[in-house]
Each structure stands twice: as C-alpha cells, then as structure tokens.
N, C-alpha and C positions, 0 to 999 in steps of 0.2 A: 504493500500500500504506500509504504512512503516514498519505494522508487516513482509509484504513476505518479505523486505529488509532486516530487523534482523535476522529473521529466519534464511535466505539464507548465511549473514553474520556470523553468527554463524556455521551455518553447514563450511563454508569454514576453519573457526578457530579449528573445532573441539570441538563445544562446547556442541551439540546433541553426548554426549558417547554413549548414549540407541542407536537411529538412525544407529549411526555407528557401534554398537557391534551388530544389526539384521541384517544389509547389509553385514558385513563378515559372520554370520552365515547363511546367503542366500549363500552367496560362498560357503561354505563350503558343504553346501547340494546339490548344485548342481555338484559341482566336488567327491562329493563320489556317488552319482547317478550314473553318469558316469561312473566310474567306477566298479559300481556294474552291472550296464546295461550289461557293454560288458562281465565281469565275468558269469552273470548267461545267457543271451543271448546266450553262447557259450556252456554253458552245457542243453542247450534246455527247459528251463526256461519260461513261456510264462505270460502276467498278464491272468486270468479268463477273465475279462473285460477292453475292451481299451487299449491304449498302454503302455508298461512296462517302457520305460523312463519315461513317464509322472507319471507314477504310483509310481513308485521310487524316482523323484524327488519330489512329493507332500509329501510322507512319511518321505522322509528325511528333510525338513523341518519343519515338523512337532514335528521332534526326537530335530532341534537343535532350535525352537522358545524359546524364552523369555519374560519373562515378564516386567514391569517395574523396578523389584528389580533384574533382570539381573539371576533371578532362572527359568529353565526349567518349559514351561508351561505341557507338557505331559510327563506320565511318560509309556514307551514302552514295549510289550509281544509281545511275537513267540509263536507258535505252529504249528506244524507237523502232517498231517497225509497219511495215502495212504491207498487205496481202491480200488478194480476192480470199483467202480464206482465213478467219479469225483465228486459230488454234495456232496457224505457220506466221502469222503478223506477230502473234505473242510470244511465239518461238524465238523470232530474229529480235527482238526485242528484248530479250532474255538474253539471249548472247550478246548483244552490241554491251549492255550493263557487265556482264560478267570479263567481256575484254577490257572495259574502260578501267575496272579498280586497282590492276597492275600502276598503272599511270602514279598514283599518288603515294603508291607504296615506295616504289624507286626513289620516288624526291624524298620521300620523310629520311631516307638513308643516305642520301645525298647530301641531305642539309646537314642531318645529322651529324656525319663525318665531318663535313668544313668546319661544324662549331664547335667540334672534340678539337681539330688542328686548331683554329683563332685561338681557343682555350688554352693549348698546348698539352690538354688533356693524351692527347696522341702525338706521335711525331709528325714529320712533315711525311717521311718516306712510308710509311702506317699509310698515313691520310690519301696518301695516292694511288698506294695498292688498292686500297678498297675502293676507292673510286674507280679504277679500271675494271675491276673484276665485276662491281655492280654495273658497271656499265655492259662487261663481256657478256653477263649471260642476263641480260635484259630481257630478249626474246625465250629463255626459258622462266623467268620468273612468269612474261607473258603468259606463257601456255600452260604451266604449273596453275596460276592466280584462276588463269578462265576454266581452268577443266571443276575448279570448286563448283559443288553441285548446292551454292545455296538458291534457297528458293525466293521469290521475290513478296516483299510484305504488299507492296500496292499493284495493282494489274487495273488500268483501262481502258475501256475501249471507245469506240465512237465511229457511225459510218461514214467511209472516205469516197475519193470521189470514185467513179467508175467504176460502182460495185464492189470496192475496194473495204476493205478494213485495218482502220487506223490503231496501232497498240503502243503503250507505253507503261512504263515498269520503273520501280524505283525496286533495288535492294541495299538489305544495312547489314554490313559485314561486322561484327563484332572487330573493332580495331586492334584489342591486344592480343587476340588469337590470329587476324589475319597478320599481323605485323612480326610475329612470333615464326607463323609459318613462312613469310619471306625472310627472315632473318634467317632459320636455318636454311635454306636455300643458300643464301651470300655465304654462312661459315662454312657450308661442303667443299665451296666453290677453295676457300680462302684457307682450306686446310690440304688441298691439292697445291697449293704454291708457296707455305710456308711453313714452317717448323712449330708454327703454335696447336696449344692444348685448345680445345672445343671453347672450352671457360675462356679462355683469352681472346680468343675473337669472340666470343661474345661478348665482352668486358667493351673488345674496341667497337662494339656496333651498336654498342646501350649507349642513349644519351639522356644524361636527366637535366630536369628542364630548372 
C-alpha cells in the first residue's frame, strides 16, 4: 500500500519523467493518427484489414514508443507498390520497405565510427578499416536486412488508375535487435581481416551516445 502511495505521489510531483514523456508520446500518436485518418480517408485510402484509425493509431505509436533511455524503440520503412492485382501491389510494396531499412542501418555505423575516431575513442587506422569493410559488404548487409521476414504493422490500399491497385506499407523494425543483427554482420566481416577477439570489434562498433 505505501509503494501505490509513493508511486502515485511521485507521479503527481512529476517524478516518473519516463511515465510522463510515453503519455505525451501516446498524445502525440494519436493526434497525428487523426489527422492522417481524415487526410488519407478523403483520398480513398482504405486499411487491407480492419479499421484505418485503429490501424494508424497503432502504427503511430509505435513510430513514437520509447524506451527506458528515452531512445526510439523502432526504427520505420515505407514502401509503395501498384498492380492490377491487390495481393502483388502489396507484395512489391512489402519488399521496396524491406530493401529501404539496410539504408539507415549502414549510416548509424558510419556515423558511429567517425564519432568513436573525432573522440579518439578509436584510432585513426581502426576508424578506416571499418569504414571500408562497412562499406565492402554493403550489398550483403542489403540482402541479409531485406531477406528479414518482418511483417508490416500498417497495409493500405486504394483504387489506382487503370484498374490498377494502389498499396502502401509502413514497417517498424525493432532498432536494437535490427542494429544488433547488422553489427554482427560488420564483426564476421572485421574478424576475416584482423586479429581481434569478437568482444573487440564489438567494443569498436558500440557507440554511446
């Protein structure tokens, strides 16, 4: 009983930050929901499944969740496609999302590294191998990130021109598991050209913020 009283006491004080900075990010996803509801609602927008409020309010929650260190827990992809037939629109539109989230994985590891070398956290000669070797197998981080069979949280649709069907997708990769799996990726790579233990290259590919 006396913990609900502090808890409770505390929330009044403003002492749960975390508590309070998910409940305006709850606001927040709900009033862009909202807003996007009646925008796409009005150009004939539909979800595939269920209803498109609900479907948009779940999504956008999802884009503004947090974690405990107050860092976004998923990191978000679009894609687009259209097709005489709904299922193959949905399809390509599936994949064009699943190729794009490679893209921002490379840079977080890119930037990453430069601001370990500025730091001096790393050396110079460090700082450049990894940048080469992220750079070498770019094209299998590609193909590794898009073969991920995750599913998309928002799906929809709308009729296009020419008997056509218009689809679009958003999905939300969990950031420290997707970021996790492209890291090992880089240390395989980074352990074929130099003499460090696993924990070292990962050492050099953690950056904290």
């Amino acid at each position: 009983m006396k913990k609900i009283i502090l808890f409770s006491i505390m929330l009044l004080l403003g002492l749960c930050p975390g508590l309070k900075a998910q409940r305006d990010t709850d606001s927040q996803a709900m009033e862009r929901a909202e807003r996007e509801y009646n925008t796409l609602s009005n150009r004939g927008w539909e979800a595939y499944h269920g209803d498109l409020r609900q479907m948009l309010e779940y999504g956008w929650k999802l884009h503004f969740e947090l974690d405990e260190k107050g860092e976004h827990v998923y990191v978000r992809t679009y894609g687009g496609g259209r097709n005489q037939d709904k299922e193959a629109a949905i399809s390509e539109a599936i994949e064009k999302a699943r190729e794009f989230v490679s893209n921002p994985m490379v840079l977080y590891f890119q930037t990453w590294n430069a601001n370990k070398r500025m730091k001096g956290d790393i050396s110079t000669e460090d700082s450049h191998l990894i940048r080469d070797v992220i750079s070498d197998i770019h094209d299998k981080i590609y193909e590794n990130v898009s073969a991920l069979e995750v599913e998309p949280q928002v799906v929809i649709t709308r009729p296009g021109r020419r008997n056509t069907h218009e689809a679009t997708v958003r999905i939300y990769y969990n950031q420290l598991e997707l970021r996790e799996f492209v890291r090992n990726l880089i240390v395989d790579e980074l352990l074929t050209k130099t003499s460090w233990s696993r924990e070292e290259a990962i050492a050099r590919l953690t950056y904290d913020h």
